[in-house]
C-alpha positions as CSV (number, residue, x, y, z in Angstrom):
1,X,90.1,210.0,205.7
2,X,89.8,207.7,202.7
3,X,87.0,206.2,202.1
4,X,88.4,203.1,200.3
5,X,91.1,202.5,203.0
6,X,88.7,203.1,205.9
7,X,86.4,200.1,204.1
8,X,89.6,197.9,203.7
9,X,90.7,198.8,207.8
10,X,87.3,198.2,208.6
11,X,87.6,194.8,206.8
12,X,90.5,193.3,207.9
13,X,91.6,191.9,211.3
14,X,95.3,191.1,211.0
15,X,97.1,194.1,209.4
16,X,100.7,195.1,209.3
17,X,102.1,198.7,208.6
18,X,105.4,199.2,206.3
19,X,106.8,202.7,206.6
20,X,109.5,204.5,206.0
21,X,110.7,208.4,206.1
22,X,107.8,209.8,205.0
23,X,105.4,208.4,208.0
24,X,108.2,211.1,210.1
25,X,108.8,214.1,207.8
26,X,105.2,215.6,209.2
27,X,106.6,215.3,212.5
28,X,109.7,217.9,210.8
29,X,112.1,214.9,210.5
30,X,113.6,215.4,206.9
31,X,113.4,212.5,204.6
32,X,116.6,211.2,202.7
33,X,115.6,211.2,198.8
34,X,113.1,214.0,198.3
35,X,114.2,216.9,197.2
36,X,114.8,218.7,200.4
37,X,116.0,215.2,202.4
38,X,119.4,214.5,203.5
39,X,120.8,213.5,200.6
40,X,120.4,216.5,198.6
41,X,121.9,219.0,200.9
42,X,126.2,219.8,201.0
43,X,128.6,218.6,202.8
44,X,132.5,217.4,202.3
45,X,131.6,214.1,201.9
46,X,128.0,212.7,200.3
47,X,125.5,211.3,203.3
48,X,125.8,208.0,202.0
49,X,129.8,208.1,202.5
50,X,129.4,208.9,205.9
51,X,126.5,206.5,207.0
52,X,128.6,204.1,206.6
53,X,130.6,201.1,208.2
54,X,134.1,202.2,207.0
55,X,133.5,205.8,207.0
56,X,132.5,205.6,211.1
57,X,135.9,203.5,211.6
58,X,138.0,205.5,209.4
59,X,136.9,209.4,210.3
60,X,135.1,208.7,213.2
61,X,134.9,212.6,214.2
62,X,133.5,213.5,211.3
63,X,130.8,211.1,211.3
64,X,129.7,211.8,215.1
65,X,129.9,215.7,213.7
66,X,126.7,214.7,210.9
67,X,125.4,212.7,213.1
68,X,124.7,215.1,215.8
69,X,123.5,217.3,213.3
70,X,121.7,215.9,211.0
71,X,120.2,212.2,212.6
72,X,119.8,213.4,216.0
73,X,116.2,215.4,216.1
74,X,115.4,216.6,219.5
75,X,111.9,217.9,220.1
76,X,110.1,215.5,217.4
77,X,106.2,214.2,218.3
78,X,104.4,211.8,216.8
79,X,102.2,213.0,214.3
80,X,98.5,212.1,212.9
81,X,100.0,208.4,211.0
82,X,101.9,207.5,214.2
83,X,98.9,208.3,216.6
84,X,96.1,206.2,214.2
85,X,98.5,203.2,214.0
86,X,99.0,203.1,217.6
87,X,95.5,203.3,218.3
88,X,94.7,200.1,215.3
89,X,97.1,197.9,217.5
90,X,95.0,199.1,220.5
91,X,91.8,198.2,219.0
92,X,93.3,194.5,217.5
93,X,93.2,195.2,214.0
94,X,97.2,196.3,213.6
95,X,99.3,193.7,214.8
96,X,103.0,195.0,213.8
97,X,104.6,198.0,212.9
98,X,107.5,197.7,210.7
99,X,109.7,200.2,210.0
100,X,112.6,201.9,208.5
101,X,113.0,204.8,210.8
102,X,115.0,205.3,213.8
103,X,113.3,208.3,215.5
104,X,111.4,205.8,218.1
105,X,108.0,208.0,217.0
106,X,106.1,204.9,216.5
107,X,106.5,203.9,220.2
108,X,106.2,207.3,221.8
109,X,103.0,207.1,219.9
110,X,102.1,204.0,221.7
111,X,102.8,201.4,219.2
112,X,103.9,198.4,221.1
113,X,105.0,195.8,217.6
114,X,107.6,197.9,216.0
115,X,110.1,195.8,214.5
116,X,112.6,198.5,213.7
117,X,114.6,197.6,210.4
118,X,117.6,199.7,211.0
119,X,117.7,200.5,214.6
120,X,117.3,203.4,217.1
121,X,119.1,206.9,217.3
122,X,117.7,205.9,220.7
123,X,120.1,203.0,221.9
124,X,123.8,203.3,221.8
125,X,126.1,201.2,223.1
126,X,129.7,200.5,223.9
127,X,131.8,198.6,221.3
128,X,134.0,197.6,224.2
129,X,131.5,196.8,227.3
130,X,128.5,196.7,226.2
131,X,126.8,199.4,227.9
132,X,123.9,201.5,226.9
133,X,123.4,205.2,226.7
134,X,120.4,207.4,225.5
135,X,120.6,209.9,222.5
136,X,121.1,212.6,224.8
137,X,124.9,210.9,225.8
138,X,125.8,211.1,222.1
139,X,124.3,214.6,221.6
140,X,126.0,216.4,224.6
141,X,129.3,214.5,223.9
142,X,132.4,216.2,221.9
143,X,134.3,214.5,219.2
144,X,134.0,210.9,219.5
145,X,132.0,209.8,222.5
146,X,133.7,207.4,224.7
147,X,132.4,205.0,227.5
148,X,132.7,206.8,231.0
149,X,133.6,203.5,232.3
150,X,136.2,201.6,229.7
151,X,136.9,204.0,227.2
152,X,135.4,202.1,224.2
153,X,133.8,203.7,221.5
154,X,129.7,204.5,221.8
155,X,128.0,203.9,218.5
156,X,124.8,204.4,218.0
157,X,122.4,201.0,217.7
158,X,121.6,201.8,214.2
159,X,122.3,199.9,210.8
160,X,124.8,201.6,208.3
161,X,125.1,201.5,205.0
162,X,127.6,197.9,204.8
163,X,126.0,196.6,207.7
164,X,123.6,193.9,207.7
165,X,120.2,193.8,209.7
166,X,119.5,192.0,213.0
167,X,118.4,188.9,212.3
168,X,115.8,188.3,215.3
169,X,114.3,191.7,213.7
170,X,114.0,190.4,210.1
171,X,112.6,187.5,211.3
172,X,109.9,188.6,213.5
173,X,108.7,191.4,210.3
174,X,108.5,188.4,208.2
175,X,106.5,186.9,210.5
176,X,104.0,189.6,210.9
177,X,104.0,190.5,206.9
178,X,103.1,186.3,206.1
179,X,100.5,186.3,208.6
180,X,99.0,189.7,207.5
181,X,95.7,189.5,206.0
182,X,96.2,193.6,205.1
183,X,99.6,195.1,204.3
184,X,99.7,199.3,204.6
185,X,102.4,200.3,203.0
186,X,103.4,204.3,203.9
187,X,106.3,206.7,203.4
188,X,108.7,204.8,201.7
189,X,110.0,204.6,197.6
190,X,111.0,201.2,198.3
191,X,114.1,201.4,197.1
192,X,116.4,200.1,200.3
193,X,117.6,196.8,200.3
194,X,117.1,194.2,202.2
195,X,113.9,195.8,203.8
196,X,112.1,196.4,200.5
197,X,112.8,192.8,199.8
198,X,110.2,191.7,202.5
199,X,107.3,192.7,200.9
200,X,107.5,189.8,198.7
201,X,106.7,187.3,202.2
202,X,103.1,189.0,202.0
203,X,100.2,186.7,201.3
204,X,97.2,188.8,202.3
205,X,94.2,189.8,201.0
206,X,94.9,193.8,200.5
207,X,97.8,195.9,199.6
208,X,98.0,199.2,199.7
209,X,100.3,201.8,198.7
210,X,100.4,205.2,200.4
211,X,103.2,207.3,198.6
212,X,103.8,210.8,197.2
213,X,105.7,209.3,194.8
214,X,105.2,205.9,192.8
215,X,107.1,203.3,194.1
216,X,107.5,199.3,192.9
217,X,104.5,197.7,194.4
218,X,102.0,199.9,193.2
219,X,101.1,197.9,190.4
220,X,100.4,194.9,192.7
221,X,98.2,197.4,195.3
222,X,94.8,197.6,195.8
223,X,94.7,200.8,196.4
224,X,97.4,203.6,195.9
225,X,96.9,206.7,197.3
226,X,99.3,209.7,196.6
227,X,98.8,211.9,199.7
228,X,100.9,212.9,202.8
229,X,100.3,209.7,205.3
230,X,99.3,212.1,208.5
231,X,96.5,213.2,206.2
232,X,95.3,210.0,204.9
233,X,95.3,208.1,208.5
234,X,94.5,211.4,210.2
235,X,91.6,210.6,213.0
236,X,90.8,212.4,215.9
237,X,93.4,211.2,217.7
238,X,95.4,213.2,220.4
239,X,98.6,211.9,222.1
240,X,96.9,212.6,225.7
241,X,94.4,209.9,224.3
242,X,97.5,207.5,224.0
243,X,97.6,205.2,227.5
């Protein structure tokens, strides 16, 4: 625990967490820009190619292929950051999560506010019907999973790179950051666009920065803190404790 962040919780009564990968990678989910994430490792085509828009309509097999591998994590818990933000929005002092990540951790933690920026490996859903299927559909499937009951494609309910974000999303984490007397942010460089871009709705009294690395808004921060996040919000908190 930090004292300076514990004064600034402690403090504040309307807060709002920004996080990205690095709120997950203690939970064993690899990152995408450190130097063991996703985008460092080989493959034929560079992560970035495939995660996107025209790769999963032009080689839609070898997307499903990295995706299985690489986005679907099975066996992933919430770690120490996931449990203490859950338990602020219990207690009335955290009143959204926003986040990056598509793992769902934040709500198996409890969190009930999670405006998630880029989607859910969670959700997928027919391009033809409509229908929605669990992760598990996509990760026992072959080749490119198909709707059991038209034959459209399933894609999974996340944003790729060339797609634009849900606007009733963006909206609602704008919300939360303009009425947010405290802004946390955690586990992100801040380098995505549009979702580093809504930092700049925050009004609030505090700002703080918890990074390995420096990012962008650490000049403006209150307090910057260069530690791994499940240390820094670590509490006595167990998942058994989360109702």
């Amino acid at each position: 625990m930090v004292p300076a962040l514990e004064k600034i919780i402690s403090e504040s009564e309307n807060m709002v967490f920004f996080g990205g990968a690095g709120v997950s990678t203690e939970s064993g989910i690899p990152d995408f820009r450190s130097v063991d994430g996703l985008y460092h490792q080989k493959y034929d085509y560079p992560p970035e190619t495939i995660l996107s828009h025209t790769f999963w309509e032009r080689c839609p097999e070898e997307f499903y292929r990295f995706y299985r591998d690489k986005l679907i994590v099975k066996g992933a818990k919430p770690n120490a950051a996931h449990l203490r933000l859950a338990k602020l929005e219990r207690e009335g002092k955290l009143k959204a999560v926003v986040t990056q990540n598509i793992d769902g951790l934040h709500q198996a933690a409890g969190s009930k506010t999670v405006y998630e920026l880029h989607g859910s490996t969670l959700r997928n859903y027919c391009t033809e019907c409509g229908k929605f299927f669990d992760a598990d559909f996509i990760a026992n499937s072959t080749g490119v999973p198909r709707c059991p009951d038209c034959g459209g494609i399933v894609k999974p309910d996340v944003v790729l790179y060339e797609e634009g974000l849900d606007e009733q999303v963006v909206s609602g984490a704008v919300q939360a950051i303009r009425k947010a007397d405290t802004l946390i942010v955690g586990g992100t460089s801040l380098v995505v666009y549009p979702a580093a871009g809504l930092l700049r709705y925050f009004r609030g009294r505090h700002l703080v920065v918890i990074n390995m690395q420096p990012t962008p808004a650490d000049e403006e921060a209150d307090l910057c803190i260069a530690k791994p996040i499940g240390q820094v919000l670590s509490e006595d908190v167990k998942l058994e404790d989360v109702g």
